[in-house]
C-alpha positions as CSV (number, residue, x, y, z in Angstrom):
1,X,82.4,77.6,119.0
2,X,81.6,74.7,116.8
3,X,78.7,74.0,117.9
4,X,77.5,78.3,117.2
5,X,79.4,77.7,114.1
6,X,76.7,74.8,113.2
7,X,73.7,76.7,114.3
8,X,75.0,79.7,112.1
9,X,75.3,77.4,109.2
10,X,71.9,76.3,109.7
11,X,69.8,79.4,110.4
12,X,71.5,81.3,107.1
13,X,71.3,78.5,104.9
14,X,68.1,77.2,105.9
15,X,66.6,79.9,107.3
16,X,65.4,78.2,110.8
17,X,66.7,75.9,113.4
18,X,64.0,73.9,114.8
19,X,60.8,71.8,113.1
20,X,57.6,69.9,114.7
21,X,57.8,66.3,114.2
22,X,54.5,64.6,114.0
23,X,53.9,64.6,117.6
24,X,54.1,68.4,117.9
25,X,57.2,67.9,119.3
26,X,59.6,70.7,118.8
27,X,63.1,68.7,116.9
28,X,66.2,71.5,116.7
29,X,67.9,70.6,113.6
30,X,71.0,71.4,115.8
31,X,70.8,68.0,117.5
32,X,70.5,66.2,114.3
33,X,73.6,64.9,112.0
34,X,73.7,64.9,108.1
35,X,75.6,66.9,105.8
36,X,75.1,69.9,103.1
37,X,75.0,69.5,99.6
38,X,75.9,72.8,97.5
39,X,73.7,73.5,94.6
40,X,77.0,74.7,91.7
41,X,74.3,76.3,89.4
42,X,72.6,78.3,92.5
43,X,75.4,80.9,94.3
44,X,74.7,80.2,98.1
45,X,71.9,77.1,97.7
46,X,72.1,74.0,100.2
47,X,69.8,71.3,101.2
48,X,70.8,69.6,104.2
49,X,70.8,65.7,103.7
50,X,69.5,64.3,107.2
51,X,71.5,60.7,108.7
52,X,68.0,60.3,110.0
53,X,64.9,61.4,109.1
54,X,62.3,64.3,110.8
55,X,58.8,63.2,110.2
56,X,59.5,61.5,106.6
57,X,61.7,64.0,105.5
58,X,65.1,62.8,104.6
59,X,66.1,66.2,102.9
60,X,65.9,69.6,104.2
61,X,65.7,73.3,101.5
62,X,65.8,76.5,102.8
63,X,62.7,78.0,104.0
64,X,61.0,80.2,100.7
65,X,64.1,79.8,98.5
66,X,61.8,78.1,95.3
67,X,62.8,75.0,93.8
68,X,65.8,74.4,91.8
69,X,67.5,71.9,89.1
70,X,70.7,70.3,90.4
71,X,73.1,71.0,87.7
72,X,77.1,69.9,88.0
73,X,79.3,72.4,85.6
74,X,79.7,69.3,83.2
75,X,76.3,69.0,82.8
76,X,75.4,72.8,82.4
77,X,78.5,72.7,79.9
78,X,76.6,69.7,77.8
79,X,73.3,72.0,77.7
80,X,75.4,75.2,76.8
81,X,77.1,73.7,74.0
82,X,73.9,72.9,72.1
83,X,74.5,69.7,70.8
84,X,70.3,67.7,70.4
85,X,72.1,64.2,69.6
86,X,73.8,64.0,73.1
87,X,71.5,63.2,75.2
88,X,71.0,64.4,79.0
89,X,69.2,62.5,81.7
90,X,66.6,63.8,84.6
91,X,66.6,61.8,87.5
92,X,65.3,62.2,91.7
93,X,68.1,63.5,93.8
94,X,71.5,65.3,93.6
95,X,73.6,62.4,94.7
96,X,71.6,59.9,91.6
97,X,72.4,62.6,88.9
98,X,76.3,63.2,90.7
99,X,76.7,59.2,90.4
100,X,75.2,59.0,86.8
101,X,77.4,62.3,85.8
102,X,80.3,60.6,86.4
103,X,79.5,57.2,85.0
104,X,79.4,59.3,81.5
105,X,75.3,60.1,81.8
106,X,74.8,63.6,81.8
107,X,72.1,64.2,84.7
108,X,70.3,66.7,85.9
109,X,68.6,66.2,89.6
110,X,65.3,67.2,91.0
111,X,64.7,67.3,94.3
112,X,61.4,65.8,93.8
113,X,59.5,64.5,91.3
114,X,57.9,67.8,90.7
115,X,60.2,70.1,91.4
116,X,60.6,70.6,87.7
117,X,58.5,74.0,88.6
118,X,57.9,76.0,91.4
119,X,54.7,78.3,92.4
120,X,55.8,80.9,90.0
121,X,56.3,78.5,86.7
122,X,55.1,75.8,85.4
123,X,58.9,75.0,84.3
124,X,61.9,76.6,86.2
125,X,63.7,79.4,85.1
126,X,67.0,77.6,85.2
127,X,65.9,75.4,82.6
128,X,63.8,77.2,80.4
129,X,66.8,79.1,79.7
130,X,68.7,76.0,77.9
131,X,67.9,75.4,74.3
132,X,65.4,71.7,74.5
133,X,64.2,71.8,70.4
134,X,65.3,68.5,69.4
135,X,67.7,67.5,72.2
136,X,66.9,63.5,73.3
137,X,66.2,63.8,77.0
138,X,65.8,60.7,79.3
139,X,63.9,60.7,82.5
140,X,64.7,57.7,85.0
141,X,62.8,58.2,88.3
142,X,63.2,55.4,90.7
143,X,61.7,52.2,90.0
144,X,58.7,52.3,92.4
145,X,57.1,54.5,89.8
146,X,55.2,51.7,88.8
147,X,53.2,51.7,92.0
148,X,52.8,55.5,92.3
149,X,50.4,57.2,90.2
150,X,51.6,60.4,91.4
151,X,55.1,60.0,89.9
152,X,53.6,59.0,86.7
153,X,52.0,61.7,86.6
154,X,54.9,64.3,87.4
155,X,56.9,62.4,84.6
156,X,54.3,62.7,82.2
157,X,54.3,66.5,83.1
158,X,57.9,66.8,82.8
159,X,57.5,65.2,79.5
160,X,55.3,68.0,78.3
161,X,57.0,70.5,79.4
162,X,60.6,69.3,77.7
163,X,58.1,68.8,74.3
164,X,56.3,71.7,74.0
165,X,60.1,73.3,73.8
166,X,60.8,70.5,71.3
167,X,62.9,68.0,73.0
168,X,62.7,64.2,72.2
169,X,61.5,62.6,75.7
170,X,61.7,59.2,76.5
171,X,60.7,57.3,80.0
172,X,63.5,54.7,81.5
173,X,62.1,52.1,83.5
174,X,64.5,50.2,85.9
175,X,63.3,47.1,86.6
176,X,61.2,46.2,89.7
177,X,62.2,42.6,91.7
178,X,61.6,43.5,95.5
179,X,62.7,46.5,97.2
180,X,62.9,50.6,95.7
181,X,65.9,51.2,93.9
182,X,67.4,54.8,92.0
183,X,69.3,55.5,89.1
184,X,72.9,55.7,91.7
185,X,71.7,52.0,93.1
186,X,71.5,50.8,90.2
187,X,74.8,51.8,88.6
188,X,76.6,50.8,91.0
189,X,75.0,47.1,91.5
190,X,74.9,46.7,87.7
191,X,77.0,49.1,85.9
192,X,77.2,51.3,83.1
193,X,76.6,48.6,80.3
194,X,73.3,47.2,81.9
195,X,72.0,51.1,81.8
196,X,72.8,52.0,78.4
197,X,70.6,48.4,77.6
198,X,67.4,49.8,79.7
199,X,68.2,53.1,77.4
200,X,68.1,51.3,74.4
201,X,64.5,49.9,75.9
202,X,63.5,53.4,76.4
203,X,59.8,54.2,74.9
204,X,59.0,57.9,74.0
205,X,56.6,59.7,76.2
C-alpha cells in the first residue's frame, strides 16, 4: 500500500512515473529516493528533490506546470507590506532562500537561474504582481557564476526585469577559493555577519 501510495504521489504531482536516462534506459522515479518540497505561494506545487541524480538532474517539476518563484509566507509578507528600504534577496534553490529566510535575509528562490520567467512572460506572474519601484533587491547566485557566462547573463536579465519596474538591483558575489558554493553553504560555514559584509560589497547592476 505504501509503495501505490508513493507512485500516486508521484504520478499526480509530477504528472509521470518513469524518465530516459542518457542511455535510453527507462529510470521509474518509483525506485528512486528523495523527498518533496511544497511550493506555500503555489496551492498543490512540488518538486521532487532527488538523493541521487537522473541524467544531471538533481530536481524534478511537474510535467507542463510553468515555472514558479519559491516564496515562504514571511517573505510574501515582506513584499505585501511595501516597505523599498527593506531589502529582499533572489537566490538558486528553495532550500538556499529557506536557510537565508531564517537567518533574517528575506529570499526568494528560483529553481534556476532563469526561471524568473516562463514561455508565457518574460517575468512571472507571481512576481509581477508585487510592487518593485524603489525596493533594494539583492541577487546572490552561487559563486561559480564567475565561470559561467550563462548565469551572468540570466542575472543580468533578472536585473532588468526588477528595473524596468523600478527596483534598486544589486549583484552579490561570494567569493570563489576551490569548490561551488550557494548562499545556504555559505551561511552556515560563515555566518550571518560575513554575509551582511559581501552585502555591503554589493555593486549595482
Amino acid at each position: 500500500v505504501g509503495s501505490e501510495m508513493c507512485i500516486r504521489d508521484r504520478k499526480d504531482r509530477l504528472g509521470f512515473t518513469a524518465m530516459q536516462n542518457e542511455r535510453g534506459e527507462l529510470i521509474k522515479i518509483i525506485n528512486t529516493s528523495g523527498y518533496w518540497i511544497p511550493y506555500p505561494n503555489v496551492e498543490g506545487y512540488y518538486r521532487l528533490k532527488l538523493r541521487e541524480k537522473i541524467n544531471d538532474a538533481k530536481y524534478l517539476s511537474p510535467r507542463a506546470s510553468g515555472n514558479h518563484a519559491y516564496i515562504l509566507p514571511a517573505v510574501e509578507t515582506t513584499l505585501k507590506n511595501y516597505n523599498p528600504d527593506r531589502p529582499v534577496f533572489f537566490t538558486e534553490g528553495e532550500k538556499k532562500a529557506a536557510k537565508a529566510t531564517l537567518a533574517g535575509f528575506p529570499a526568494l528562490g528560483l529553481s534556476g537561474v532563469w526561471n524568473f520567467k516562463d514561455s508565457d512572460s518574460e517575468f512571472l506572474a507571481e512576481l509581477n504582481k508585487f510592487v518593485w519601484k524603489n525596493k533594494i533587491v539583492f541577487i546572490c547566485f552561487d559563486n561559480d557564476i564567475i565561470k559561467k557566462f550563462n548565469v551572468k547573463q540570466a542575472e543580468l536579465r533578472l536585473a532588468v526585469e526588477l528595473m524596468n519596474r523600478g527596483a534598486h538591483v544589486y549583484s552579490i558575489r561570494l567569493p570563489y577559493e576551490s569548490e561551488k558554493v550557494g548562499l545556504d553553504d555559505f551561511l552556515v560555514s560563515r555566518g550571518a555577519a560575513a554575509f551582511r559584509e559581501l552585502i555591503e560589497q554589493a555593486k549595482l547592476t
